[in-house]
C-alpha positions, 0 to 999 in steps of 0.5 A: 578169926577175920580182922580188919587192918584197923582192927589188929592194934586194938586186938594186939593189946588184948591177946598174943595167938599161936597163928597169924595170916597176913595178906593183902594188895599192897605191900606196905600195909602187911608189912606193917601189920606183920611188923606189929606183930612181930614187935609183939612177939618180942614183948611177949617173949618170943626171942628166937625167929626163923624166916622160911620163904617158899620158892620153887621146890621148897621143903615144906618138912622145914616148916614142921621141923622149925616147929619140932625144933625145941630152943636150946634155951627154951625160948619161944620161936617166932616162925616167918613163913612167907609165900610169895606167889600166894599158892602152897600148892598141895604139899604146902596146903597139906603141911598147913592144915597139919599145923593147924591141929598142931597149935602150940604157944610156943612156936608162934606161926606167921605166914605173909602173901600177896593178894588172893583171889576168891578162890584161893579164899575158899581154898581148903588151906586157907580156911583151916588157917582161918579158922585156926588162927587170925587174919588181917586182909589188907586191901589199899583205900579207894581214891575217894577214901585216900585223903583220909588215909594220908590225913590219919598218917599226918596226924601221928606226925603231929601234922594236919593239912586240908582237903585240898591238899590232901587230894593232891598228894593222893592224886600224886602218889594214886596207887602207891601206899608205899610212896605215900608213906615215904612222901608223908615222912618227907612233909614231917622232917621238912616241916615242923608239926601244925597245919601244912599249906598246899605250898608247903606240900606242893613243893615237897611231893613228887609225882610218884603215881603208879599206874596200871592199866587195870586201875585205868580201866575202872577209872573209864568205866566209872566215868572219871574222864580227867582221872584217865587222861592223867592216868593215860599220860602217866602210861605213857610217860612209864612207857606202857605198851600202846598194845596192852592199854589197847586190849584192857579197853577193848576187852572192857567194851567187849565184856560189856557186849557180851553182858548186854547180850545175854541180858537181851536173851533173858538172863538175870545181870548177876547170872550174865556177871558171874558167867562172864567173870565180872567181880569185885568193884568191876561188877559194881560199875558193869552194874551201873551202867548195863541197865542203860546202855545202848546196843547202838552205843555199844556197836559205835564203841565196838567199831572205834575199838577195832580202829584203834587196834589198827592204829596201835598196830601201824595202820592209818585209819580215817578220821583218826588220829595216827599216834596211838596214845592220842586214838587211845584217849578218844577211845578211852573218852568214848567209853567214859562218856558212854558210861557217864551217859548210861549212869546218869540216865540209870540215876533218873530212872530210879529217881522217876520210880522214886 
């Protein structure tokens, strides 16, 4: 059974199962999906735990002997098995599948990861835990969806703010629930419950963004230039290496040469996709813009990336400025508008068939 985060409250008052796999990308949320479920494992009678975490050369024996292992006072055992890389490897997957056709209400198996990828998804391990139990993958909300997000946390503090403010907490703490969360309980013992002004909460939030080169990178390629140049800023003030914020753009513009290259040999845009492993959100918006892009625009994009390599590098080049975060934004403004160009001329098409 596959649930949804939302959904595991609502689960939880209904039933207790023997088998429960928490994962997701971003920590606060399976922690505190796997917290509700241990608060449910006490009410329900399961007094004894045992936390198994796997690291390198682990035991996966222990895991089936902490299930063998009766309590000397009958009580029933909650088993906390966390996998920090996300991979059992083929001992672990072997010993998990075992544990599957061994099911038992009073060994209660809790098993924690990180995010994974479509792959391990389909893995063999992982669809028998699946099937045999239930999980809740976690994924952090959009941007456009975290205002909502940190509206639904301020109402169970008996708080409300408007979208204004809304947005400029989630501009502050984009990509970092955890700092969120923690910024949202600050409003709550600042604050008295009601509706917060945008001074109120303007005067309590830090900047606590956490930004990553691959965020940047979907930011550009969906257009958002003022969402990059905060984001570049923040890169900057983290002291990312010009290098990487460099390759992550180039690599953008090269993977979409390649697409519009096979597209140009008779290849379906899927096909070209999956062959150049674009997936995800990333497929979405190579999707947008593709259809419209320009091998001309792209060539010009092409040339400003390698430019830009020589500057990250120490080397002067014309017409470019010679301090590497400043060619970065031109080139991150490059391609943003290339995209922005490409998407709009993209709507029209469609609109003119409409």
């Amino acid at each position: 059974m596959l649930l949804k985060g939302d959904q595991l409250a609502a689960h939880l008052e209904r039933e207790l199962r023997p088998l429960y796999v928490v994962y997701g990308d971003d920590p606060l949320l399976v922690i505190e999906a796997a917290d509700a479920i241990r608060a449910k494992s006490r009410q329900q009678g399961y007094s004894e735990r045992e936390v198994l975490t796997v690291l390198p050369h682990f035991d996966w024996g222990s895991l089936l002997a902490a299930g063998g292992n009766l309590s000397l006072f009958g009580d029933k055992k909650l088993i906390d098995l966390r996998i920090p890389t996300g991979k059992p490897g083929k001992e672990g997957g072997a010993a998990l599948q075992q544990w599957c056709q061994n099911l038992s209400m009073d060994n209660l198996l809790l098993i924690t990861l990180p995010e994974l990828d479509w792959r391990d998804e389909k893995a063999v391990w992982f669809t028998a835990l699946l099937n045999a139990g239930v999980t809740i993958k976690l994924m952090a909300p959009p941007l456009a969806e975290l205002p909502g997000w940190i509206a639904g946390r301020l109402r169970r503090q008996q708080q409300s703010a408007d979208l204004d403010s809304l947005k400029f907490i989630a501009e502050r703490v984009e990509g970092n629930l955890l700092a969120a969360h923690q910024e949202i309980q600050k409003l709550a013992l600042l604050h008295p419950a009601g509706e917060l002004s945008f001074e109120q909460i303007e005067g309590a939030v830090l900047n606590v963004a956490r930004y990553d080169v691959f965020k940047l990178s979907e930011a550009v390629l969906a257009g958002q230039h003022e969402r990059v140049q905060r984001m570049l800023d923040g890169l900057q003030a983290e002291g990312e290496a010009e290098v990487l914020v460099h390759y992550t753009l180039a690599e953008d513009i090269r993977a979409l040469k390649r697409v519009k290259d096979a597209m140009g040999q008779g290849k379906p845009l899927p096909m070209a996709l999956r062959e150049q492993r674009i997936w995800g959100n990333k497929e979405r918006l190579f999707e947008r813009v593709l259809p419209r892009l320009s091998d001309s625009a792209l060539a010009k994009l092409l040339q400003a990336a390698h430019q830009v390599d020589g500057i990250v590098k120490g080397l002067k080049q014309p017409d470019w400025p010679a301090n590497p975060w400043q060619a970065l934004a031109r080139l991150a403004t490059m391609l943003c508008a290339s995209c922005v160009a490409a998407s709009n001329k993209s709507g029209a098409g469609q609109a003119r068939q409409g």
